[in-house]
C-alpha positions, -999 to +999 in steps of 0.1 A: -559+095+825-551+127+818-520+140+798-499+149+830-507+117+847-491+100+814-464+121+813-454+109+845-454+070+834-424+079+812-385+076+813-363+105+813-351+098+784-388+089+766-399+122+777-371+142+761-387+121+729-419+133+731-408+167+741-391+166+706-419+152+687-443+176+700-424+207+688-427+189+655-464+180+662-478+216+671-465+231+641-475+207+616-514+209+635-511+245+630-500+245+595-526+223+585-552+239+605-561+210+625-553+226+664-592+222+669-588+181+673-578+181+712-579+142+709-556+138+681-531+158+694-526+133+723-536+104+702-501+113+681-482+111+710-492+079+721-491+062+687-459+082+680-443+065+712-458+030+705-440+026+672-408+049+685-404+022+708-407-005+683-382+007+661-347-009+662-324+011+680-296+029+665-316+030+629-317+066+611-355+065+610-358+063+647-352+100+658-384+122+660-371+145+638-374+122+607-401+095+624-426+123+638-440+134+607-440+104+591-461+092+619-484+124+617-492+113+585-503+082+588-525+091+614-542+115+595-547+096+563-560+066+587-587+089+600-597+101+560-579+136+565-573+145+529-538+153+531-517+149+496-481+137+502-471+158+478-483+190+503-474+173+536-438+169+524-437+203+515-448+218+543-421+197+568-393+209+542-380+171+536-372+148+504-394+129+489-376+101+487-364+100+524-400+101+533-412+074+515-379+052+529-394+056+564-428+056+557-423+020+543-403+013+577-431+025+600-460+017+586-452-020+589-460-007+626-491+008+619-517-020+604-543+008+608-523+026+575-534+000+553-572-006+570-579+027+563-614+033+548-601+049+515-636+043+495-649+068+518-624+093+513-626+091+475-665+094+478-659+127+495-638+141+472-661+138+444-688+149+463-671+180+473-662+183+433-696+176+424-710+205+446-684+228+430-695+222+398-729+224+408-743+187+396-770+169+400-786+139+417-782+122+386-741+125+382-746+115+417-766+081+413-739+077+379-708+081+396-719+058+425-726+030+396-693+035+379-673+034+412-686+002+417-681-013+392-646+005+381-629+000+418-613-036+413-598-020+382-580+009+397-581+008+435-544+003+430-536+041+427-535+072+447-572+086+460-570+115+445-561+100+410-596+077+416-614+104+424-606+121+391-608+090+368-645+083+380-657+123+379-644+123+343-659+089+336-691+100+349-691+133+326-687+114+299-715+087+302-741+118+311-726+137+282-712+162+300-690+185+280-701+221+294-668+216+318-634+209+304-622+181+320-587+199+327-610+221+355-618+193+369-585+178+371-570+213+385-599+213+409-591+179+426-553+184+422-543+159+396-530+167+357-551+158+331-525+134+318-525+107+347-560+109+343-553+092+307-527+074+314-551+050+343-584+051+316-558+035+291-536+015+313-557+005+338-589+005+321-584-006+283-555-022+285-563-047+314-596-052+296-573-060+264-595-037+245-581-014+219-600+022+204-584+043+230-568+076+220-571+104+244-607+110+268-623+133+242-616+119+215-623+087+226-659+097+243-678+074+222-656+045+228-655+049+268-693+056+271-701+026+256-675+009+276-695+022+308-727+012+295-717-029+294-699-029+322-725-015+343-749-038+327-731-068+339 
């Protein structure tokens, strides 16, 4: 069915919706460079409409306006489009805080959100770091061990931030120290203090183990931290 034939299926009023959404729609696919995917341009609409309709009448959240990009980017971070929220809200000019209030309303709409296959996306972002860098095979065959075996400890975090604690980890079990890890940490978009807040927190604190001062200083202690648990 094409997009005209669709069109016609809708309400008056429903169409002055998606007349409104897609304003907001083409400008955040040109802004983020993505006017070259035809089929997620439609796919938007219809998933925009789906949970539009949904929504409980009357609420704030429900005007495309505030719902639309919300939508947008869900969509996008479904399909493993790396899209920070930190430069998605920027770029649609609204608060933090009012984004994340409707994100937790519509996603409850949007299983797909939480299905989403986020090993994947982490996997890319290293590799893409990796090749920066210029790396091996070998940091390669590391990283992948480490990521296994360091995923039930900190899945509960943002990709990006993953993606940083498992390059860094994986430098310092190869005895990497040609690259500061702060390049790294600038490269995938992170600061070099969250990435030492999850090794202690998530890492050596949830393991109940002490020895853990800062990355560097602590090399010693985390490669042979690596070593066991990859052993096991």
């Amino acid at each position: 069915m094409s997009k005209s034939e669709q069109f016609i299926q809708y309400s008056y009023y429903e169409k002055t919706v998606i007349d409104s959404f897609e304003l907001i729609l083409n400008k955040l696919m040109f802004t983020l460079d993505l006017t070259k995917y035809i089929n997620l341009h439609n796919e938007c609409i219809q998933i925009f409409l789906q949970i539009w309709k949904r929504m409980r009448k009357g609420t704030k959240f429900r005007s495309p306006k505030r719902l639309g990009p919300v939508i947008i980017y869900m969509i996008l971070k479904a399909k493993g489009f790396d899209i920070k929220i930190s430069y998605f809200i920027e770029k649609i000019n609204i608060n933090k805080k009012k984004f994340t209030e409707i994100l937790k309303q519509a996603v409850i709409f949007y299983p797909t959100y939480f299905k989403r296959d986020r090993k994947t996306v982490i996997i890319k972002k290293i590799n893409e770091t990796r090749e920066i860098f210029g790396f091996d095979r070998d940091f390669t065959n590391k990283y992948q061990e480490i990521f296994k075996k360091f995923w039930p400890i900190i899945k509960n975090t943002k990709d990006d931030v993953i993606a940083g604690v498992i390059f860094i980890l994986t430098m310092i079990a190869l005895g990497i120290n040609s690259i500061p890890f702060v390049h790294v940490c600038n490269k995938i978009g992170i600061k070099m203090s969250t990435v030492n807040y999850q090794v202690k927190n998530k890492i050596f604190k949830s393991l109940h183990l002490p020895g853990f001062i800062s990355l560097r200083k602590s090399s010693n202690v985390i490669k042979d931290l690596i070593d066991k648990i990859i052993k096991k």
